[in-house]
N, C-alpha and C positions, 0 to 999 in steps of 0.2 A: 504699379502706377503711383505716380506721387500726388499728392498734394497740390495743388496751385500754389504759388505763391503770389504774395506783394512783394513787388520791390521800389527801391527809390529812385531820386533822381537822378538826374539828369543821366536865314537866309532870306536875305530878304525876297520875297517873290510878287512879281506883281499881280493882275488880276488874277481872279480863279480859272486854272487851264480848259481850255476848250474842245480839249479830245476826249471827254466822255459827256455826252449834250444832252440836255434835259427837253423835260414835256413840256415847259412853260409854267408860268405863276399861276394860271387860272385855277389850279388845281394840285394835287399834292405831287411832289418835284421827285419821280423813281427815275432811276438810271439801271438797266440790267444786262450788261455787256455779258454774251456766252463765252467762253472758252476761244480761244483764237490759233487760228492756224500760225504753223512758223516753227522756228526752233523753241526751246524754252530757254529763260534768262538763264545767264552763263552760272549763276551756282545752283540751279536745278542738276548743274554736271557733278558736285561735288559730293561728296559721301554722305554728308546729312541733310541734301537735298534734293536725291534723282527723283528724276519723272517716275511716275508710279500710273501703276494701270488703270488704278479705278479713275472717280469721277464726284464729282459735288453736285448734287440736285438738290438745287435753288428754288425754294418758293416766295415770295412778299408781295407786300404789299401796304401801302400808305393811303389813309384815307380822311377826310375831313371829320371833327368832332361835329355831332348834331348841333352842339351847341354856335358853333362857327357857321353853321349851314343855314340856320333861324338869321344868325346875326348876320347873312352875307358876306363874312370875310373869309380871305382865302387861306388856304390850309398852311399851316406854320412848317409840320413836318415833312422831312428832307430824308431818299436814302438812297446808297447807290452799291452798285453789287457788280465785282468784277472776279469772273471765275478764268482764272489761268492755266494754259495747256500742259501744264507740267504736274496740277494735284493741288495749287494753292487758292484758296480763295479770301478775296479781299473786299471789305465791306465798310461801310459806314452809316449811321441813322445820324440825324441832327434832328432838334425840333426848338422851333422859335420861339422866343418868350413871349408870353402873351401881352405882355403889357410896353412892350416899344412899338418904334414906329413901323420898322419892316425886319420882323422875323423869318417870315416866309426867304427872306433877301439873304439873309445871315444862314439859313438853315442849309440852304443851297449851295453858297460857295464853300462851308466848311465840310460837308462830306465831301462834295466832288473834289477839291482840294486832297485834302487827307487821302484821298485813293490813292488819287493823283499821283501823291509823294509817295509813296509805297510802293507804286507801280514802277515808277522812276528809281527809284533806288532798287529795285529788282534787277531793273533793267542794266545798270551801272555794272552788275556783277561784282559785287562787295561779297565780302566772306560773308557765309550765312551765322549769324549771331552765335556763340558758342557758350553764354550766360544769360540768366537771366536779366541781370543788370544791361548788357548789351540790348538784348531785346526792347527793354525800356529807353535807349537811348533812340532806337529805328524811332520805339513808336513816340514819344514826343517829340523826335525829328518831326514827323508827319503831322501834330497838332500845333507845334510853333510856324509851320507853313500854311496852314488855316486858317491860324490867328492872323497872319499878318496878310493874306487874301482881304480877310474882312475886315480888317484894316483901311487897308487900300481900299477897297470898293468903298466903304464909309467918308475915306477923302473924297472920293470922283464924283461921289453923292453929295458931296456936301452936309455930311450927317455925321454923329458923333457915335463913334462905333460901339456905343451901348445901344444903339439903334438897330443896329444888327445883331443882340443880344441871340447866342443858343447854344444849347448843350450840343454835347459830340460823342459816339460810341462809336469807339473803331477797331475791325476782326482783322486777322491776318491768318486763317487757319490751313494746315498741311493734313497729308494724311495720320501726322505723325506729333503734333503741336498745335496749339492755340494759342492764340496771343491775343488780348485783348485791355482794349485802354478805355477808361473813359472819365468823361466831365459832365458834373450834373448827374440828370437822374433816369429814368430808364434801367435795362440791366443785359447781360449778358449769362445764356444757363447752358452746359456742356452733358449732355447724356454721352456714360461711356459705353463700353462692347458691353458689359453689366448691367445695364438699363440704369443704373446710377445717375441722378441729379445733382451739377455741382453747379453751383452760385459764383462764376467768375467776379463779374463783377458787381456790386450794389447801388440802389439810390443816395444820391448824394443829398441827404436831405437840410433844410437849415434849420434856423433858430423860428423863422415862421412857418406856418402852415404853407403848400406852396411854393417853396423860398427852395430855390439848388442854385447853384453856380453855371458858371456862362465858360465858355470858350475864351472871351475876352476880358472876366474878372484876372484884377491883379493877381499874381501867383497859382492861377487853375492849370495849368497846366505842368509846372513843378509840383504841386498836388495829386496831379492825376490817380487816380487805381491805373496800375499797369499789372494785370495777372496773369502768369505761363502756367500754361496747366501741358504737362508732360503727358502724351500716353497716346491712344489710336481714337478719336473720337467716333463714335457714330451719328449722333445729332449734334445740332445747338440749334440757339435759338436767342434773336437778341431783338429789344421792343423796346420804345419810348414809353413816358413813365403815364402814357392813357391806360395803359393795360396790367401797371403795377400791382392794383387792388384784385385781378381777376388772378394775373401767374404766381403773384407771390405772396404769402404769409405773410400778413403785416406783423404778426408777435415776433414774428425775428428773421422772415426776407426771406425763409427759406424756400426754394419753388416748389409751386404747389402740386405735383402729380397728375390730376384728375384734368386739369389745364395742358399739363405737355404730352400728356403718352397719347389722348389720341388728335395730338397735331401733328406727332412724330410720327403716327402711323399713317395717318393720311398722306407724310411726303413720302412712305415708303407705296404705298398701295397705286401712286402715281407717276404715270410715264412722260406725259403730257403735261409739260410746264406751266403752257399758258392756259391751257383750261385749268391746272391747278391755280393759278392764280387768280384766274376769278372765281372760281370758289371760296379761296380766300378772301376776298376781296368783301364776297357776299356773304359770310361767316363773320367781317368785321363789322358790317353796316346794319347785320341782323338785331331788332329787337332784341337779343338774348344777352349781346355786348350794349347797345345802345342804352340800357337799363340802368349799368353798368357804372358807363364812364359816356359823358358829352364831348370829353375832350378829344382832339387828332390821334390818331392812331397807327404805327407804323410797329410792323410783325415781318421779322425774315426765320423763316424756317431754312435748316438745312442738312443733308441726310451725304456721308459719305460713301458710297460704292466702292469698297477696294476690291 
């Protein structure tokens, strides 16, 4: 198994596409499309990337910070989770800046978007990526389509699309690869067949306390972390940056063990989705997190079946 890597870089779209539909602003914006009947996209036919048997069990979950809940405002963070009949699963977290005017607004069209584009270009049947450089080009494909969603929506609003200010984490994983991009801060963690912990990707942190990059900052997205991690995964696991202090070693990011192995076991010891998710749900809102972090909190657990 190798290594992850970083690699570098390198349409217009109008509103955010409206075939994967949300719960509404009141509350925190999930999207969790199963698996879909049909054939699978035409290079699920190709050599490095047939349908394969197993399966992705999915658990998450997005919920308001207490501190949001005191204050009556609605939940910033965004995530959407689309599991493909062929072995692929595609995901994204956003979470709003707190300090504009509609994060909640930004947070929403930049994951549903990002799917969106990935799903779409699955769909296209384009040769499945053959480098990692390649890979990197899909996956900022998919965040320059986001950008310019919220964009757009920021015109129709009549708002200045720092207004729709939020970060973006986006997975593209197979039985056999992961791929993951991201802006701002939050993270991405890969457990392999080894029980091994690798840190895809990291908090993008600034010069202040607080302070990460947006979707729509000048040059984030030629910036981006885009990391391929080669090999057969068994877990991951990817969260917005409420949950930073609990999964990850501040002295150096690395993730913290005692946090993932029994999140990881809990999606193995589970058949039942939706009851796992409220568990989930009720494990984020527990006193034990609340303590913690006040902030929104968005957790996608996920366990490969092959």
């Amino acid at each position: 198994m190798r290594e992850p890597r970083r690699v570098g870089s390198r349409g217009r779209q109008p509103r955010a596409p409206n075939d994967l539909a949300f719960d509404g602003l009141n509350r925190c914006s999930e999207t969790v499309v199963a698996a879909q009947a049909g054939p699978p996209p035409a290079h699920s036919r190709s050599a490095k990337a047939r349908p394969h048997a197993g399966r992705w069990k999915v658990v998450s979950g997005s919920v308001p910070g207490t501190s949001h809940v005191k204050a009556g405002a609605v939940c910033h963070d965004s995530h959407v989770v689309l599991v493909q009949p062929d072995g692929v699963l595609l995901a994204a977290i956003s979470d709003g800046a707190g300090s504009v005017t509609r994060p909640e607004l930004g947070a929403e069209i930049a994951a549903r978007t990002a799917v969106h584009e990935l799903k779409r270009w699955r769909e296209l049947g384009e040769p499945w990526p053959a480098t990692d450089g390649d890979w990197a080009a899909v996956m900022r494909r998919a965040m320059v389509a986001a950008r310019i969603a919220v964009e757009s929506e920021a015109a129709i609003q009549g708002l200045d699309p720092r207004d729709l200010s939020a970060t973006l984490i986006l997975i593209l994983a197979s039985p056999t690869i992961v791929v993951a991009g991201q802006i701002g801060d939050g993270a991405v963690v890969v457990s392999g067949q080894d029980g091994s912990l690798t840190p895809l990707t990291s908090p993008a942190i600034g010069e202040y306390l607080n302070e990460t990059t947006f979707l729509i900052t000048p040059g984030a997205v030629e910036l981006a972390q885009v990391v391929v991690f080669h090999g057969a995964p068994a877990y991951l696991a990817a969260f917005s940056d409420g949950l930073q202090m609990l999964a990850l070693r501040m002295s150096d990011g690395a993730p913290h063990p005692p946090f993932f192995v029994p999140l990881f076991r809990f999606v193995l010891e589970h058949q039942d989705m939706e009851e796992a998710r409220k568990l989930l749900v009720s494990f984020l809102t527990s006193p034990r997190i609340a303590q913690r972090s006040d902030d929104d909190l968005t957790l996608l657990l996920a366990q490969y079946e092959g």
